[in-house]
C-alpha positions as CSV (number, residue, x, y, z in Angstrom):
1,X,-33.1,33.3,-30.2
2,X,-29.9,35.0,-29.5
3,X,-27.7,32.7,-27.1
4,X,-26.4,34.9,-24.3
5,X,-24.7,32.2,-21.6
6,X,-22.8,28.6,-22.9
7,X,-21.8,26.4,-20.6
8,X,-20.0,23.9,-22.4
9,X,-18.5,21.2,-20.5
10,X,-18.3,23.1,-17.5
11,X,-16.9,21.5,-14.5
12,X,-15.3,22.5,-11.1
13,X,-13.0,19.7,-8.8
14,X,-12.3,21.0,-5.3
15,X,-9.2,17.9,-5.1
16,X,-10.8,14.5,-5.6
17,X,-14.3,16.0,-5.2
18,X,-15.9,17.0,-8.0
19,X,-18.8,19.8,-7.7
20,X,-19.9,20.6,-11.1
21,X,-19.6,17.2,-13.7
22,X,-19.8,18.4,-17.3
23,X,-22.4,20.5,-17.3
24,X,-23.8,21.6,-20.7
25,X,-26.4,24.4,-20.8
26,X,-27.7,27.5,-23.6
27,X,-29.3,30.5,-22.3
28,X,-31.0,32.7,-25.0
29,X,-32.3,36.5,-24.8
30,X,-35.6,37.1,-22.8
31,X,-35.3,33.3,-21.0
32,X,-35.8,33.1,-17.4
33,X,-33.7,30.0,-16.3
34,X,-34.8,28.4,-12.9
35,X,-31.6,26.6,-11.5
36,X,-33.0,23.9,-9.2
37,X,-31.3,21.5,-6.9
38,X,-30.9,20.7,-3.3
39,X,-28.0,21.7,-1.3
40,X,-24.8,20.7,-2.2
41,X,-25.8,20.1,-6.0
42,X,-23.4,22.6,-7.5
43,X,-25.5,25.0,-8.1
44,X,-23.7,28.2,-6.4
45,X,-19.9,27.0,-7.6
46,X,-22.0,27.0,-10.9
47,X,-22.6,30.2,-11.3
48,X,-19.7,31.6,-9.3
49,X,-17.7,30.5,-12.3
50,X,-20.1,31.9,-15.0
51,X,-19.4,35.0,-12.8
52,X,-15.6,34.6,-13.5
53,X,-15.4,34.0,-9.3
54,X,-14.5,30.5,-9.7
55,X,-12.3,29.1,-12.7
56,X,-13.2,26.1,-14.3
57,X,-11.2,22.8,-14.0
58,X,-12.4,21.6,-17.3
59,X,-14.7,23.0,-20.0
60,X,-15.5,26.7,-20.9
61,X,-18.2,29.1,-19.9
62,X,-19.1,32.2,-22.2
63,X,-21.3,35.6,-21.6
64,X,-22.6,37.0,-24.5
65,X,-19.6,35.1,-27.2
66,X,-17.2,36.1,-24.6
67,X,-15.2,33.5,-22.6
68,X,-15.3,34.0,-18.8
69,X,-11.3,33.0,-18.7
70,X,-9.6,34.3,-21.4
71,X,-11.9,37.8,-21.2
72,X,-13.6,37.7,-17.8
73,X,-13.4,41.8,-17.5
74,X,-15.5,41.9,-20.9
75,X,-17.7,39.1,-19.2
76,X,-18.2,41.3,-15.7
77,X,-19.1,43.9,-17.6
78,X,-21.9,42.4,-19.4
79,X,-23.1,40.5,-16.4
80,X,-24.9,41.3,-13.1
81,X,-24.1,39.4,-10.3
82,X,-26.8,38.9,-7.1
83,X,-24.5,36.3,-4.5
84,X,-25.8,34.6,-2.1
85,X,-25.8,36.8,0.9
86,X,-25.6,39.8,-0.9
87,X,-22.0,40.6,0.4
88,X,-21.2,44.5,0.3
89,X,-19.3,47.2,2.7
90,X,-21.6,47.2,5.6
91,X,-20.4,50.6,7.0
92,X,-21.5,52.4,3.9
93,X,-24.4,54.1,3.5
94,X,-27.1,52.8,0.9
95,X,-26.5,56.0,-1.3
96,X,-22.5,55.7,-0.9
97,X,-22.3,51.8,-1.6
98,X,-24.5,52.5,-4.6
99,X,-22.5,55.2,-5.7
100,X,-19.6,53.5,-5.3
101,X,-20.6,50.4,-7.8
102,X,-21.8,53.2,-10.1
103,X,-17.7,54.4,-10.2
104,X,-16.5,50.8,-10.5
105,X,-19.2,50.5,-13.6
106,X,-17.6,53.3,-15.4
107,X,-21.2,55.8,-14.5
108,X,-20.0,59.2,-13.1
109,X,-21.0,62.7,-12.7
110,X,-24.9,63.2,-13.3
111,X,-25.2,59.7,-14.8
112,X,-24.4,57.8,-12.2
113,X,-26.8,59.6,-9.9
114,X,-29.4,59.6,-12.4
115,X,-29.2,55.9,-12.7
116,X,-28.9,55.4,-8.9
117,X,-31.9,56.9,-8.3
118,X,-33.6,55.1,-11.1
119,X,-32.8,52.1,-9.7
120,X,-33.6,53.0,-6.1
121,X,-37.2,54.0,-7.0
122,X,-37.8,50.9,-8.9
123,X,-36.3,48.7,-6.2
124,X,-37.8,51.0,-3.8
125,X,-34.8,51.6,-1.2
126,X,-35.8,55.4,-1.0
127,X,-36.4,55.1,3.1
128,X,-33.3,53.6,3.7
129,X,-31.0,55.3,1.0
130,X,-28.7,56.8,3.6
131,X,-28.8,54.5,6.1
132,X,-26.1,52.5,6.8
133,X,-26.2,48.8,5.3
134,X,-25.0,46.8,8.6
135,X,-28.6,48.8,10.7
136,X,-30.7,47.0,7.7
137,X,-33.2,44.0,7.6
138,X,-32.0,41.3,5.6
139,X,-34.7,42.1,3.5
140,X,-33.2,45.4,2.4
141,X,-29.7,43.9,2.5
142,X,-31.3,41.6,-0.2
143,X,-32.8,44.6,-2.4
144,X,-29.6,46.4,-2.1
145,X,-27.8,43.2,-3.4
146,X,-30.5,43.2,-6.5
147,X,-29.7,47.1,-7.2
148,X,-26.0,47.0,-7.4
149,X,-26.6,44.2,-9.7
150,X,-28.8,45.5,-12.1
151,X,-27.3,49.3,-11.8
152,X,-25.1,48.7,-15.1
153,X,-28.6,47.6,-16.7
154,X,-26.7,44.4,-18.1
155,X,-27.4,42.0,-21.1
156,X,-27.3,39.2,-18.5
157,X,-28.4,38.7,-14.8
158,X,-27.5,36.1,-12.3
159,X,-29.7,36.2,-8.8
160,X,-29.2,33.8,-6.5
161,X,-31.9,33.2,-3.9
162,X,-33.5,36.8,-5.3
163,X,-36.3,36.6,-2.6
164,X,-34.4,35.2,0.0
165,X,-35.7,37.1,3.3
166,X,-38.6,39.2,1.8
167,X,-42.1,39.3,2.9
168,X,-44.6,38.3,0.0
169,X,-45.1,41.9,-0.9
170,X,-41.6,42.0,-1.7
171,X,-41.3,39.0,-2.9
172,X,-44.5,39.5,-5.6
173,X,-42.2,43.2,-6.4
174,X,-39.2,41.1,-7.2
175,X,-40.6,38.7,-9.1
176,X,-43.1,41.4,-10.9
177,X,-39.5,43.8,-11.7
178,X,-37.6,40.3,-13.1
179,X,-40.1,39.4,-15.5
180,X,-40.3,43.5,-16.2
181,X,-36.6,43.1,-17.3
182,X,-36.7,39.1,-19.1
183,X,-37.5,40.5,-22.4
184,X,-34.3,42.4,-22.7
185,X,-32.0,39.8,-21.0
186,X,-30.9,36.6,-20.2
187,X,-31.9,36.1,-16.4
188,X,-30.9,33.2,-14.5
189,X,-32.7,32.8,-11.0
190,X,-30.7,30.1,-8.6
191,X,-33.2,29.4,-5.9
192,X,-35.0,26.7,-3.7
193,X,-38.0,27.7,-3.8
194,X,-40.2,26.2,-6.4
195,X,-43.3,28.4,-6.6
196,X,-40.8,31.3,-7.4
197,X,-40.2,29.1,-11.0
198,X,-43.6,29.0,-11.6
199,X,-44.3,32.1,-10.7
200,X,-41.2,33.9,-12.7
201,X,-39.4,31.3,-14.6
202,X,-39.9,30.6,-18.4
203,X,-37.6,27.2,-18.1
204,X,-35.5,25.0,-15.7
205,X,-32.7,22.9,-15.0
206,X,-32.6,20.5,-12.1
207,X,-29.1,19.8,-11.0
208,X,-27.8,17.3,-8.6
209,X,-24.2,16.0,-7.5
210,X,-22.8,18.2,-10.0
211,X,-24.2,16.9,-13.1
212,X,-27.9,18.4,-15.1
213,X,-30.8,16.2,-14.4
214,X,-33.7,17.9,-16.3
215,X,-34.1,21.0,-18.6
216,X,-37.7,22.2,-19.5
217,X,-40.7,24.3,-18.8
218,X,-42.3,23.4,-15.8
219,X,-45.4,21.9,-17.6
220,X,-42.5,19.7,-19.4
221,X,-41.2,18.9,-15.9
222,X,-44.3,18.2,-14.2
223,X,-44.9,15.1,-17.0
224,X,-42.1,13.1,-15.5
225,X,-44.7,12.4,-12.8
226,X,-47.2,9.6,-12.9
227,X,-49.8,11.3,-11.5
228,X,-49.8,14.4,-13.6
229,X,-52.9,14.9,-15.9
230,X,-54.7,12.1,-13.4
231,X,-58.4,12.9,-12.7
232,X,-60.3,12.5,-9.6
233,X,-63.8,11.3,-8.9
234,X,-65.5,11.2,-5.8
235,X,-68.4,9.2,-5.6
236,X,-71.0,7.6,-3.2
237,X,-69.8,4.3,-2.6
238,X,-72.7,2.2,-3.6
239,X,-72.0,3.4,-6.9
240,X,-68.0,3.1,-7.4
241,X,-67.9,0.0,-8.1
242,X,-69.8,0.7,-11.1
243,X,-68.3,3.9,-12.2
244,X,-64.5,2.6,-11.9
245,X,-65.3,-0.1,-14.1
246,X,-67.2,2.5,-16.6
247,X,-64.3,5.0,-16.4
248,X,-61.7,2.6,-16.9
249,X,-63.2,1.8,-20.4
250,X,-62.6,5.9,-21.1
251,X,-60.5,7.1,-23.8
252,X,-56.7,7.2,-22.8
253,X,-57.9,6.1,-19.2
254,X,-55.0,3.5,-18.0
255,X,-56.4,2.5,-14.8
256,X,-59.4,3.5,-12.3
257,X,-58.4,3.3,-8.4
258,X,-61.5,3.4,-5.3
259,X,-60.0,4.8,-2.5
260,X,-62.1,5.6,0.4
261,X,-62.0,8.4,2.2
262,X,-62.4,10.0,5.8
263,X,-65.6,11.2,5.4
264,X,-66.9,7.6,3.7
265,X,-66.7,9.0,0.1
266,X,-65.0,7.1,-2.7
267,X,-62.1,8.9,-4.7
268,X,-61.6,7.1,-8.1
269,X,-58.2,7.7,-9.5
270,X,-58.1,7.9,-13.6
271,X,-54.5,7.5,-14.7
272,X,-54.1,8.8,-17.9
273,X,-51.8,7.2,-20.9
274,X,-48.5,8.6,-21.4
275,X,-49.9,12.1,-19.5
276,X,-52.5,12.8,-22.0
277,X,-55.5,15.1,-21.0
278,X,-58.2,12.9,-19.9
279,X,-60.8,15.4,-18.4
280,X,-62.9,15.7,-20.9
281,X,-63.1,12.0,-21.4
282,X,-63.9,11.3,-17.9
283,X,-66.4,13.8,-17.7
284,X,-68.0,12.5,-20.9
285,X,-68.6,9.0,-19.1
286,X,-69.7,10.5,-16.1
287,X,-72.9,12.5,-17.9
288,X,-73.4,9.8,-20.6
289,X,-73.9,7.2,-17.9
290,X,-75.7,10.1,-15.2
291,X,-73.5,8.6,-12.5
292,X,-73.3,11.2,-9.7
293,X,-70.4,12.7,-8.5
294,X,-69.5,15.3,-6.2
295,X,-66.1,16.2,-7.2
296,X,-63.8,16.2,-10.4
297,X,-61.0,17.8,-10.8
298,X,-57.8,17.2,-12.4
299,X,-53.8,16.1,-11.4
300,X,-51.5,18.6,-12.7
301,X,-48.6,18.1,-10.0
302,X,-46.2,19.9,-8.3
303,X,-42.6,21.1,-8.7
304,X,-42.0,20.0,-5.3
305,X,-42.8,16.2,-6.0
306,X,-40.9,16.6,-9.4
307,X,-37.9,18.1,-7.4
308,X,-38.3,15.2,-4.7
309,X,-38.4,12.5,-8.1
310,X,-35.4,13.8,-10.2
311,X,-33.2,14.7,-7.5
312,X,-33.7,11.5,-5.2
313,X,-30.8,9.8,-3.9
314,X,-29.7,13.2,-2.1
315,X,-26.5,15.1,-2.6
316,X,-22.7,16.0,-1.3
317,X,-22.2,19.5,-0.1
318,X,-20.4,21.8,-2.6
């Protein structure tokens, strides 16, 4: 795949503090990147300098072969830029901040407005096009922030905190018009919420105090966790006892747990080997032996608990 952003090295010292530690990182054509980490991991002074808003203390960053400090108006050109906050000139009109970005991205005449009210319609502003930005929801402030970004229809996107603010109608439109656009572009989506990678996000990185943690699909993430792939049971308990010690003998079982429940059940915990898929194995002891159960399901895991796992220890602001 054709690599689109290269962080090579890439670090950022405010004084003796240092807010982005060697970080290392390829972005290829029709990825959406997830880029994870809680407050204060770098995150935002990350991509402020793959923006060319920031300039590196040490190591390079490069948009489409082209290095964001030796050539950063080639770089801007190629790159669309969502900040956090969505900063524009609140006493424009939609229409006339729109317009505006058009001129500044080389569109004019009948282009530009062509393109402007492409974009409008598919970011669907139209009821508030000439309305004055400061009078609008932060909501709207956020979907104007996404249209000025992608107005240039550039190679490569940067969004930070894209659904910030939006109901979940918008959000699902956001997320639907990103993965509308992945094919054609390298997209890298900075946020804290984690369903949005699962929802939008084709890989990940996890950063924290400045430095990557993890890089991988979030079915590659979710198998730093002991519990993922683990299958439940739940049982009468005069006959755990019996099926723990039968389940434990299944294929790429590790370990059977009873746990009792609330409403006098018994849960029994399979723990698979090294994350294998154990389902079918548990289930085949289950029927073989015609021990009753009234639940089975299995483990996957959550982003959130991988997040919690990878970036525990906590962070300093940046």
């Amino acid at each position: 795949m054709e690599t689109m952003v290269e962080l090579d090295g890439l670090s950022k010292h405010f004084g003796p503090f240092v807010a982005v530690d060697g970080i290392n990182l390829k972005v290829s054509k029709g990825e959406v990147l997830g880029f994870l980490g809680p407050n204060g991991a770098g995150k935002s002074t990350t991509m402020r300098m793959v923006a060319g808003f920031l300039t590196p203390t040490a190591g390079t960053a490069k948009v489409c072969g082209h290095d964001v400090a030796s050539d950063p108006v080639q770089v801007k050109s190629l790159l669309g830029y969502m900040a956090e906050g969505s900063p524009s000139y609140e006493d424009m009109t939609v229409r006339a901040f729109l317009t505006f970005i058009a001129e500044v991205r080389g569109l004019s005449g009948q282009a530009a407005q062509a393109r402007i009210e492409e974009v409008v319609t598919k970011i669907k502003l139209e009821d508030v096009i000439d309305r004055p930005i400061d009078v609008l929801s932060k909501g709207y402030k956020r979907r104007v922030g996404l249209a000025q970004a992608i107005l240039h229809d550039p190679p490569v996107l940067i969004l930070d905190e894209p659904t910030d603010g939006l109901d979940p109608n918008q959000k699902h439109h956001v997320r639907t018009l990103i993965e509308d656009m992945a094919a054609e572009k390298a997209i890298i989506v900075s946020t804290h919420i984690l369903e949005e990678v699962e929802a939008v996000c084709t890989r990940a990185v996890i950063i924290g105090n400045g430095k990557l943690l993890a890089d991988g699909t979030s079915e590659e993430l979710l198998r730093n966790l002991p519990e993922h792939n683990a299958v439940h049971v739940v049982v009468a308990p005069e006959v755990a006892s019996d099926a723990a010690t039968k389940l434990q003998g299944a294929t790429n079982v590790s370990d059977a747990t009873q746990v009792t429940r609330d409403d006098g059940t018994t849960e029994i915990q399979c723990a698979p080997t090294n994350g294998a898929d154990i389902l079918v194995a548990v289930g085949a002891v289950l029927r073989d032996n015609s021990i009753p159960y009234s639940q089975l399901y299995k483990n996957r895991g959550d982003l959130d608990a991988v997040f919690r796992q990878i970036t525990a220890g906590g962070s300093t602001d940046a």
